[in-house]
LOBA-445469 format. One record per residue (C-alpha): x, y negated, z negated. Coordinates in Angstrom, 3 decimals, decimal comma. Example, Ala and Ser with C-alpha at 12.3 -4.5 7.8 and 13.67 -1.06 7.14 Angstrom:
% residues 2
[[12,300; 4,500; -7,800]]
[[13,670; 1,060; -7,140]]
//
This chain:
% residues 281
[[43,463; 65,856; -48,216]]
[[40,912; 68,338; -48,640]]
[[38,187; 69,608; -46,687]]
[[35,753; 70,219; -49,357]]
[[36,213; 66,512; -50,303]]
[[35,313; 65,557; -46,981]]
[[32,457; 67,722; -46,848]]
[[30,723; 65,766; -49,955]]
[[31,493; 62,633; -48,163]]
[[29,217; 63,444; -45,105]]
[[26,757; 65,107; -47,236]]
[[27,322; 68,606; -45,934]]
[[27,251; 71,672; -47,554]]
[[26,134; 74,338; -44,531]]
[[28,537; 76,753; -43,371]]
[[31,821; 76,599; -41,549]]
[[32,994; 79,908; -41,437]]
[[32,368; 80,115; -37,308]]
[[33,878; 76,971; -35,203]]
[[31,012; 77,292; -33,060]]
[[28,672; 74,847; -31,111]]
[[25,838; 74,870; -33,654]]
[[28,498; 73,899; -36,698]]
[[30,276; 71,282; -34,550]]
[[26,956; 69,451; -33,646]]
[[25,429; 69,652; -37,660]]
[[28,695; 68,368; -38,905]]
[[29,231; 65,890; -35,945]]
[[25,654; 64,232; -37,021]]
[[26,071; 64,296; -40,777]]
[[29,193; 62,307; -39,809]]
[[27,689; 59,493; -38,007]]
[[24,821; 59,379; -40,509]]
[[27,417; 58,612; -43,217]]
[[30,248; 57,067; -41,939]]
[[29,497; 53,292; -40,471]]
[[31,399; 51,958; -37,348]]
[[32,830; 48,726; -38,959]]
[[35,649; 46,274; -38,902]]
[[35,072; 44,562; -42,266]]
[[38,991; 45,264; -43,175]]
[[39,548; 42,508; -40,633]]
[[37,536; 40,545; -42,113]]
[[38,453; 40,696; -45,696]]
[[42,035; 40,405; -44,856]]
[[42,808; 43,643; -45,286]]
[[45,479; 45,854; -42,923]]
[[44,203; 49,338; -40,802]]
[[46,588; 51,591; -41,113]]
[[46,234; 54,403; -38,687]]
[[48,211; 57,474; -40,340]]
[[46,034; 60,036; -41,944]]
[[45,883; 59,815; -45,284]]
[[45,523; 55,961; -45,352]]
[[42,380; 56,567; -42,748]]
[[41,391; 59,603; -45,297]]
[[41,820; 57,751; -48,160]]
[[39,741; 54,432; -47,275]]
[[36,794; 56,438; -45,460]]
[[36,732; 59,816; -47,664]]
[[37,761; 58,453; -51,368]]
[[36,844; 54,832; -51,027]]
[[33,643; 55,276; -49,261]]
[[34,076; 52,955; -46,441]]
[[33,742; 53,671; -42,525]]
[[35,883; 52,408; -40,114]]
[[36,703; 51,585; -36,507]]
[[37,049; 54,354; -33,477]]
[[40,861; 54,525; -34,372]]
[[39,997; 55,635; -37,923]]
[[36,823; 57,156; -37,496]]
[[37,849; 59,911; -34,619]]
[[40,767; 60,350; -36,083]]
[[39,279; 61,821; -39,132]]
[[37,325; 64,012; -37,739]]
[[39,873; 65,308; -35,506]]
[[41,826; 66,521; -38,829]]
[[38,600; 67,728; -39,880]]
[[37,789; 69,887; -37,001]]
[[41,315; 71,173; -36,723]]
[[41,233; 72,404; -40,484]]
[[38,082; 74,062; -39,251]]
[[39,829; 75,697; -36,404]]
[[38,622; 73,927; -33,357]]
[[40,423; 73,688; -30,019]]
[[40,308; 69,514; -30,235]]
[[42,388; 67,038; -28,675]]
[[42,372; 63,188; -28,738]]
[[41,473; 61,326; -25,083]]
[[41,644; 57,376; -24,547]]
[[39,268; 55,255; -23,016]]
[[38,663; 51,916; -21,211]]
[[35,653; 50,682; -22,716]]
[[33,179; 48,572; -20,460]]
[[32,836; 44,855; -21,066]]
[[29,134; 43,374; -19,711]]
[[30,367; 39,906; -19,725]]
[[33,060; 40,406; -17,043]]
[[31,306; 43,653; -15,329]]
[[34,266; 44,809; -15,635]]
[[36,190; 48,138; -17,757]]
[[39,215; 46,917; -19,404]]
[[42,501; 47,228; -18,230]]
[[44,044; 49,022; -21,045]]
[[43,051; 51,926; -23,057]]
[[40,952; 50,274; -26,595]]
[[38,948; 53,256; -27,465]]
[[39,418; 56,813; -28,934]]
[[37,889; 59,715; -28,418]]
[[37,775; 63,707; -28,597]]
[[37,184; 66,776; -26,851]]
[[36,806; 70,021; -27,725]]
[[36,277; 73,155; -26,077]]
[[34,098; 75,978; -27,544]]
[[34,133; 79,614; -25,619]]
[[35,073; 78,014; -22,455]]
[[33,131; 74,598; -22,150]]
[[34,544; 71,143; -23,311]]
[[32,775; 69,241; -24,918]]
[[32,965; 65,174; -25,540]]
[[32,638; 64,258; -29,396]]
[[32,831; 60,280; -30,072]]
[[31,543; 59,504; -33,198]]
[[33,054; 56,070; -32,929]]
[[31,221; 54,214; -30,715]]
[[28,641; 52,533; -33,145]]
[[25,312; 50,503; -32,372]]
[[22,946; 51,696; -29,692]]
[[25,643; 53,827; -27,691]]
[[26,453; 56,321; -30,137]]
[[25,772; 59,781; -28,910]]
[[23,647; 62,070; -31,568]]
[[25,203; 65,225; -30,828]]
[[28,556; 66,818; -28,615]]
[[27,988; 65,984; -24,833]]
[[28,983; 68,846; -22,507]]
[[31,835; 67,321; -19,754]]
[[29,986; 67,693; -16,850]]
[[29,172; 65,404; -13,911]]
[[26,450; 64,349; -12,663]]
[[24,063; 66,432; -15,131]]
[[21,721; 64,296; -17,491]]
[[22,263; 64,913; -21,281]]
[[18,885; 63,770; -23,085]]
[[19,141; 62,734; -27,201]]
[[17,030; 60,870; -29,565]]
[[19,236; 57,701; -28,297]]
[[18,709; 58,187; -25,077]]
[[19,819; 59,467; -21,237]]
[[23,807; 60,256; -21,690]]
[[25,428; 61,116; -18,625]]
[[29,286; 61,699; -17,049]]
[[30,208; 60,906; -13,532]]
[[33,594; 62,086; -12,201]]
[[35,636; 60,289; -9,105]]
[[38,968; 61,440; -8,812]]
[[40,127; 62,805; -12,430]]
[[38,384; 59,879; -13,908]]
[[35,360; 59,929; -16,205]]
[[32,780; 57,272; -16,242]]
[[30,684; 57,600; -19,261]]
[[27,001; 56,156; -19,033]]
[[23,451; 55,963; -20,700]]
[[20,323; 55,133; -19,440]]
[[18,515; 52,284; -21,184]]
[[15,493; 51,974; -23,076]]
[[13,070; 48,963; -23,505]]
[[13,039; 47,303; -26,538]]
[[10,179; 46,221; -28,596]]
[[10,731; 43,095; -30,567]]
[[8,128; 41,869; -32,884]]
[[7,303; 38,237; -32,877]]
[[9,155; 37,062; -36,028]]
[[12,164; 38,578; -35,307]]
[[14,785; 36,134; -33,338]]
[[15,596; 37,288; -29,597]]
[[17,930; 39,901; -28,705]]
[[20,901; 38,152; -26,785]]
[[22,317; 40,897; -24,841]]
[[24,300; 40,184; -21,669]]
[[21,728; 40,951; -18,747]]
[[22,813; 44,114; -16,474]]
[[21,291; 45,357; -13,297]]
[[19,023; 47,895; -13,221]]
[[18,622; 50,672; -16,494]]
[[22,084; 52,009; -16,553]]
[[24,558; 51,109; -19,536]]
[[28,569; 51,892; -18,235]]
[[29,952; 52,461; -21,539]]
[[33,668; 53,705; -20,737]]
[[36,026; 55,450; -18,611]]
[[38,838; 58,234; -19,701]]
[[41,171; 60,606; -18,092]]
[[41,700; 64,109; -19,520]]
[[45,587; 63,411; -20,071]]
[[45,810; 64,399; -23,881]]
[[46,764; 61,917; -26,089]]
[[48,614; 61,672; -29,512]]
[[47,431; 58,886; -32,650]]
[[50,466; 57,632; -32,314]]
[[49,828; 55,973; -28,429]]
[[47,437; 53,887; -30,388]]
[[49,436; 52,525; -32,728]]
[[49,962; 49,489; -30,573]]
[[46,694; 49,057; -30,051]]
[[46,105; 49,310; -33,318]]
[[48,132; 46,517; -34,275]]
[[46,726; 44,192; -31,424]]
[[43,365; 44,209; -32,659]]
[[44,043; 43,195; -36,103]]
[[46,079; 39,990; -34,373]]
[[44,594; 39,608; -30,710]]
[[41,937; 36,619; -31,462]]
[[40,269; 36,948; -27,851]]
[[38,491; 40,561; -29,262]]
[[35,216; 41,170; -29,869]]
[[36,311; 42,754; -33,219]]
[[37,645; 39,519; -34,491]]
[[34,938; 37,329; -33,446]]
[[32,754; 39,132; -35,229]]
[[32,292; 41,718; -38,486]]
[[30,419; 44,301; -37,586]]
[[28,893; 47,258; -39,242]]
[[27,052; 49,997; -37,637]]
[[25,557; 53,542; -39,440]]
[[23,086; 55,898; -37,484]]
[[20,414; 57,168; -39,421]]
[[17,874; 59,802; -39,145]]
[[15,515; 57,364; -36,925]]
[[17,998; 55,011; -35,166]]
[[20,608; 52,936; -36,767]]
[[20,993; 49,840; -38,755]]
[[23,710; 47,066; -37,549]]
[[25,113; 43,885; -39,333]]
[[26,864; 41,726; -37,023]]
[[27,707; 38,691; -38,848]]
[[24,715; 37,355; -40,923]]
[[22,595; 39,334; -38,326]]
[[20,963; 42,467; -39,443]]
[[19,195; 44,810; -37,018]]
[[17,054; 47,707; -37,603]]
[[16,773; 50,255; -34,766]]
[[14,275; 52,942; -34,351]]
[[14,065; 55,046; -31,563]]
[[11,381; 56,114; -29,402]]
[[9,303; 54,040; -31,384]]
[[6,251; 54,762; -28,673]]
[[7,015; 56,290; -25,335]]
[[10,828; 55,082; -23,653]]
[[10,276; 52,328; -26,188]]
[[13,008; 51,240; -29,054]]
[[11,734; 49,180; -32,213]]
[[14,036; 46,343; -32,868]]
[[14,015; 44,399; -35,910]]
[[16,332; 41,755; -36,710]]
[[16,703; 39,533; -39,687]]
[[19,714; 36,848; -40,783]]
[[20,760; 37,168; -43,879]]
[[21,965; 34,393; -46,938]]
[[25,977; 35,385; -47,885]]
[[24,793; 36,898; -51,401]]
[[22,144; 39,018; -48,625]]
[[25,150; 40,712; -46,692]]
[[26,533; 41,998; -49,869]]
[[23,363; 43,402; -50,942]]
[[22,899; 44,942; -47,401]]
[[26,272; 46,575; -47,281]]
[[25,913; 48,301; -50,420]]
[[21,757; 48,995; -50,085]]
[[22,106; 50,552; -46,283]]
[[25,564; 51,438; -45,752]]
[[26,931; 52,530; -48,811]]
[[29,606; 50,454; -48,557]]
[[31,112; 47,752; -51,507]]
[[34,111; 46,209; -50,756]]
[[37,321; 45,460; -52,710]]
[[38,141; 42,237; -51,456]]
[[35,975; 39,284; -50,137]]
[[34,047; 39,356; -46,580]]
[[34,091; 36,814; -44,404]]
[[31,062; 36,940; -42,042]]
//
């Protein structure tokens, strides 16, 4: 596994002699910009492995993004080869359709501290919740990006991890956005503890998502990439077009459904992405 190798992956080719703030956050966004968020493997009956060099291997050599599991965990290699302080953090993501976080941990993420401050660096979150750039870990304190509001609140040694919503704009030929209606403008995305965490806690969870059938990720194949504007999603045969801040605390969302031979085209067209073995929307 090489770093270099890597580097061409994301598309970056600035320096990394200093593991400062300003190289974390350029080499944190080239990241999300060209690795997607997707569970395809699940859907082409193919197995996620979670040790290294299978996770380097499929996202670095074959091209292909991954889930939180794989995605965080590569760049945690990454910015330990680069000589960050990093360590790997769980979290209960929030579900909208029971208002409720779930009871186990199902998400990874990282943190990193840089002269003194932690920082928060998830760049496995995919869709509309995907922070843009490192988020300091502070409470209470409003963190403005391109994606929006991002903001921590801490009760008790645990984090709640939050954005602020923006309207969308949906123009008339597009179908309607189904999204589970929330109260009020706030998004709860997940909760973590600081209690560091090794990749190999998730190796159970790992293996339940690939079998549980009551998860989102097997319901649906999913396929999320940031870009310089917003992102671009394929969930199913459903492919949405984000761009953000179209006019003033307004999001442009564009949605199409696509034919079978359509997805294909899309995976390889907007996500760089062609697959071995045969999806199964």
């Amino acid at each position: 596994m090489n770093i270099q190798e890597y580097f061409a992956r994301i598309s970056y080719n600035g320096s990394h002699k200093d593991a400062d703030l300003q190289t974390l956050t350029v080499i944190f966004q080239h990241h999300i910009q060209a690795i997607p968020f997707e569970n395809l493997s699940m859907h082409c009956g193919e197995t996620i492995e979670l040790d290294l060099q299978s996770i380097y291997n499929k996202i670095v050599r074959k091209k292909r993004g991954g889930w939180c599991l794989e995605i965080n965990h590569l760049l945690f290699w990454a910015l330990q080869e680069l000589g960050y302080d990093v360590c790997i953090l769980g979290g209960n993501s929030y579900e909208p359709a029971k208002r409720a976080y779930t009871a186990k941990i199902n998400h990874i993420l990282l943190k990193v501290v840089v002269k003194g401050n932690s920082y928060i660096v998830d760049a496995g979150f995919g869709g509309a919740y995907q922070a843009w750039q490192p988020l300091m870990l502070i409470s209470g304190k409003d963190q403005p990006q391109i994606p929006g509001i991002f903001r921590f609140m801490e009760d008790n040694g645990t984090w709640y991890f939050e954005k602020v919503k923006r309207k969308h704009y949906i123009p008339k030929e597009s179908v309607p956005l189904t999204d589970t209606p929330e109260l009020g403008n706030i998004r709860k995305i997940y909760t973590f503890t600081l209690e560091p965490r090794h990749i190999n806690d998730f190796q159970e969870l790992n293996m339940y998502l690939q079998v549980s059938p009551d998860n989102i990720l097997q319901k649906k194949s999913i396929c999320s990439l940031q870009t310089t504007e917003g992102l671009y999603a394929l969930v199913g045969w459903t492919f949405t077009e984000m761009k953000y801040n179209y006019v003033e605390d307004v999001d442009l969302v564009q949605i199409t459904t696509l034919t079978d031979e359509e997805v294909e085209k899309t995976l390889k067209d907007k996500f760089n992405i062609v697959l071995e073995n045969k999806l199964v929307p």
